[in-house]
N, C-alpha and C positions, 0 to 999 in steps of 0.2 A: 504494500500500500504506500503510496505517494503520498504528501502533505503540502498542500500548497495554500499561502496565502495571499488574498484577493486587496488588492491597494485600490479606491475611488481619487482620481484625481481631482485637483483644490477648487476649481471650478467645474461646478458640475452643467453638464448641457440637460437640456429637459426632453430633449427626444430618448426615447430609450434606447433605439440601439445606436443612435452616437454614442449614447452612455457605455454601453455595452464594450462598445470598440476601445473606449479610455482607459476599460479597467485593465491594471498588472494581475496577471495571476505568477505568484514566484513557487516556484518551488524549494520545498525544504531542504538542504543539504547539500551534495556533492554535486558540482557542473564539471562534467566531459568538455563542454567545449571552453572553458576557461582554462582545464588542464592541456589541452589539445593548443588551443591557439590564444596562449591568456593577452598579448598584446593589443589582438585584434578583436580579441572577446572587449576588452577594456574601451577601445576606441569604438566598437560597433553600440557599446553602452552611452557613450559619450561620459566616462569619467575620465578626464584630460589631465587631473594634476593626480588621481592615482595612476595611470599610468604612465606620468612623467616621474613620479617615485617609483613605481615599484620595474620602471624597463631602467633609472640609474640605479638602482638596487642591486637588478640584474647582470649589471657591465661590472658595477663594483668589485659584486662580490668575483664575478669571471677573475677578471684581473688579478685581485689579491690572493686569491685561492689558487689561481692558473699557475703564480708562482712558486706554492711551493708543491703541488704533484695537479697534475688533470683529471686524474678520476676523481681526488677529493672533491676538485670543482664540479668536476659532473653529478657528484653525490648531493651534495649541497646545494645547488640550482637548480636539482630535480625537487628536492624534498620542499625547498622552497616556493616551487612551484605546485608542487601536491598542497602545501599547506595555503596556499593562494585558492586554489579548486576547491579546496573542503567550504572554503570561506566565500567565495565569490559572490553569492547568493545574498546570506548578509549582507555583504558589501552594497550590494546594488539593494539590497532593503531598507537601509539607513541612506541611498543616496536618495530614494524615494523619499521615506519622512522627512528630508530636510527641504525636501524640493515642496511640500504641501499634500502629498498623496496622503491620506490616511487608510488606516487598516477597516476594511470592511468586513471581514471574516475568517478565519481556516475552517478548510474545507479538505478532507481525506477522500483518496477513492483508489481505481487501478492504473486510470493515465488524466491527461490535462483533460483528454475529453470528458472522462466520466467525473470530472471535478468539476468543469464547468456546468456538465447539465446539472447536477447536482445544485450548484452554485443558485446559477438561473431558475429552479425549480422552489428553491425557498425564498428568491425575489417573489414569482407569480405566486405564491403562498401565503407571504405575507402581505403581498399587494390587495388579495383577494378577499383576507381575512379584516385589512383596516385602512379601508382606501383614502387615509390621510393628504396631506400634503407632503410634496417631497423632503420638507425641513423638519416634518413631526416625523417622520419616520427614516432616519438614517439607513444606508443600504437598499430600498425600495425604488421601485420604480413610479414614479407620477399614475398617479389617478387620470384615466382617458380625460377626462372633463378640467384639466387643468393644465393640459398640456396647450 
């Protein structure tokens, strides 16, 4: 089972499925493609001064380490790259909260898809159950008549 958490961005639009389109869903834990290609992972994210630390991080440590054996460097830039992947996720979680995103749920299932229905299903749930305004009810979708 996956665990992903659902970020609503700071401005909300009142269509639902713009709305829809806004939302992060992150997943929990380990990113492959952060391990795989963390440079490009970081810039494809748009976090521009962590990956201005963490790519002179990465020459630093080459260099200092390079000089006194190679594999230790290869040990040591590997592992600090595994520990970069375990983290990624966070990383770009906390770049959300500062950017305005907030947390609008976790939500467990087998893939993004069965999380998202999931997700979506206790939007129309709750929409259905107290068809409030979109400000009384955080995480919901607008009431047809208000849109």
């Amino acid at each position: 089972m996956s665990i992903y958490t659902i970020y609503e961005p700071p401005i909300r639009v009142r269509d639902p499925v713009g709305r829809a389109e806004e939302l992060e869903f992150l997943k929990d834990g380990f990113s492959w493609p952060a391990l795989l290609f963390s440079l490009f992972w970081l810039a494809y994210q748009r976090m521009w001064l962590i990956l201005c630390l963490f790519g002179g991080t990465m020459i630093l440590l080459f260099f200092v380490l390079n000089a006194l054996s190679s594999s230790a460097a290869a040990l040591v830039i590997f592992g600090a790259i595994l520990m970069f992947a375990l983290e990624a996720n966070t990383i770009r979680r906390m770049k959300l909260e500062q950017s305005g995103y907030r947390l609008s749920a976790v939500i467990n299932g087998k893939s993004l898809y069965d999380c998202e229905r999931k997700y979506f299903a206790l939007l129309e749930s709750n929409w259905q159950s107290a068809p409030l305004s979109d400000e009384d009810i955080p995480g919901t979708i607008a009431a047809a008549g208000s849109l």
